[in-house]
C-alpha positions as CSV (number, residue, x, y, z in Angstrom):
1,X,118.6,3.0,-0.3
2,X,121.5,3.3,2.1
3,X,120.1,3.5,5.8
4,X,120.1,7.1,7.4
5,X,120.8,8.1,10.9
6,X,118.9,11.5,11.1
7,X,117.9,14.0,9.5
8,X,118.3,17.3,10.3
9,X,116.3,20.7,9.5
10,X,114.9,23.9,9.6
11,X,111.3,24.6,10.9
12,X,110.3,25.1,7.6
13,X,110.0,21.5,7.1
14,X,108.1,21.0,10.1
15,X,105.3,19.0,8.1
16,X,104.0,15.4,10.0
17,X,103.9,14.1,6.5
18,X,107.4,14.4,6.2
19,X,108.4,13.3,9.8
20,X,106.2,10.5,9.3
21,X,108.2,9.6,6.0
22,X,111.6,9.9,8.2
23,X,110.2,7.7,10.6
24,X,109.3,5.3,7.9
25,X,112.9,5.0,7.3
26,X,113.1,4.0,10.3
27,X,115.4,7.4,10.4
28,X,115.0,10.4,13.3
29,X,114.1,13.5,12.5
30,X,115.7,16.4,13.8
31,X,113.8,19.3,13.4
32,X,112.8,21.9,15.6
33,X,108.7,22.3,15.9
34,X,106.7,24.8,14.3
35,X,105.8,27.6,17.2
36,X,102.2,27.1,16.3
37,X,101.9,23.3,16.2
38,X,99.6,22.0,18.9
39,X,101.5,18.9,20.6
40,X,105.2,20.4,20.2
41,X,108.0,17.7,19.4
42,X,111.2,17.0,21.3
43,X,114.3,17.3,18.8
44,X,118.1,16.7,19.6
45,X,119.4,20.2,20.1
46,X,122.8,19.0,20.5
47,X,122.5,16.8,16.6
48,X,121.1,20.6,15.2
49,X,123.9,23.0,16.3
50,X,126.2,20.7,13.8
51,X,123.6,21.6,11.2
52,X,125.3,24.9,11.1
53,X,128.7,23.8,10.4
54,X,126.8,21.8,7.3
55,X,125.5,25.0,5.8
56,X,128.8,26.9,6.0
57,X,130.3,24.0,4.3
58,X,128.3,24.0,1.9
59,X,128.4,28.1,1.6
60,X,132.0,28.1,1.4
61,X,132.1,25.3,-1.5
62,X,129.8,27.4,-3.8
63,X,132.6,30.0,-3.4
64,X,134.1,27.7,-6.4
65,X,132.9,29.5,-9.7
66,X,133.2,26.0,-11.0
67,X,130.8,24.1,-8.6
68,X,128.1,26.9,-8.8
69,X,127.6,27.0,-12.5
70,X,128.0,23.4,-13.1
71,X,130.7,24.2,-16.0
72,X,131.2,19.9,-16.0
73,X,129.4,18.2,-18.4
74,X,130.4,14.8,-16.8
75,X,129.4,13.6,-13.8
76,X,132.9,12.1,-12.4
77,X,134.5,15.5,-13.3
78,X,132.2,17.8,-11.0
79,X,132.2,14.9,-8.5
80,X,135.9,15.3,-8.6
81,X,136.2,18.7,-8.4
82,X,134.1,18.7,-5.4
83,X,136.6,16.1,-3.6
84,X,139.1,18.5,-4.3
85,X,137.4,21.5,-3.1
86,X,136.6,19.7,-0.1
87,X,140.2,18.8,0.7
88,X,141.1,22.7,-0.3
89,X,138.5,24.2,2.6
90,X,139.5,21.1,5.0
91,X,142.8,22.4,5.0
92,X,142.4,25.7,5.3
């Protein structure tokens, strides 16, 4: 398993299981604290604006028909044709 830096989400993963599991990857978990959790967390606020950029990314490359219905059969196709759909939204 490659090593991870953080890892960010919504408060709808707030769960201590799963922070505890990110923390037993010796990882950071940045997510925002449930309003009704006792002992609120402390989260990088700064690490979860970028998570916003990381969702439009990812809204904008299921705007290729292609990558939302899987049409590839073969694994190093769609991985290709997401490379290229990358490159396409990084330079527009």
């Amino acid at each position: 398993m490659e090593n991870v830096g953080a890892v960010v989400a919504d408060k709808a993963v707030d769960a201590t299981s799963l922070i505890d599991c990110i923390e037993a990857m010796n990882a950071t978990a940045v997510i925002p604290p449930k309003a009704n959790r006792k002992v609120l967390r402390s989260y990088d606020k700064h690490v979860y604006k970028s998570r916003n950029l990381i969702e439009r990314f990812f809204a904008r490359l299921k705007q290729f028909r292609r990558i939302a219905t899987r049409y590839d059969k073969l694994d190093t196709r769609f991985e290709a044709f997401i490379s290229i759909a990358a490159a396409l939204i990084w330079l527009a």
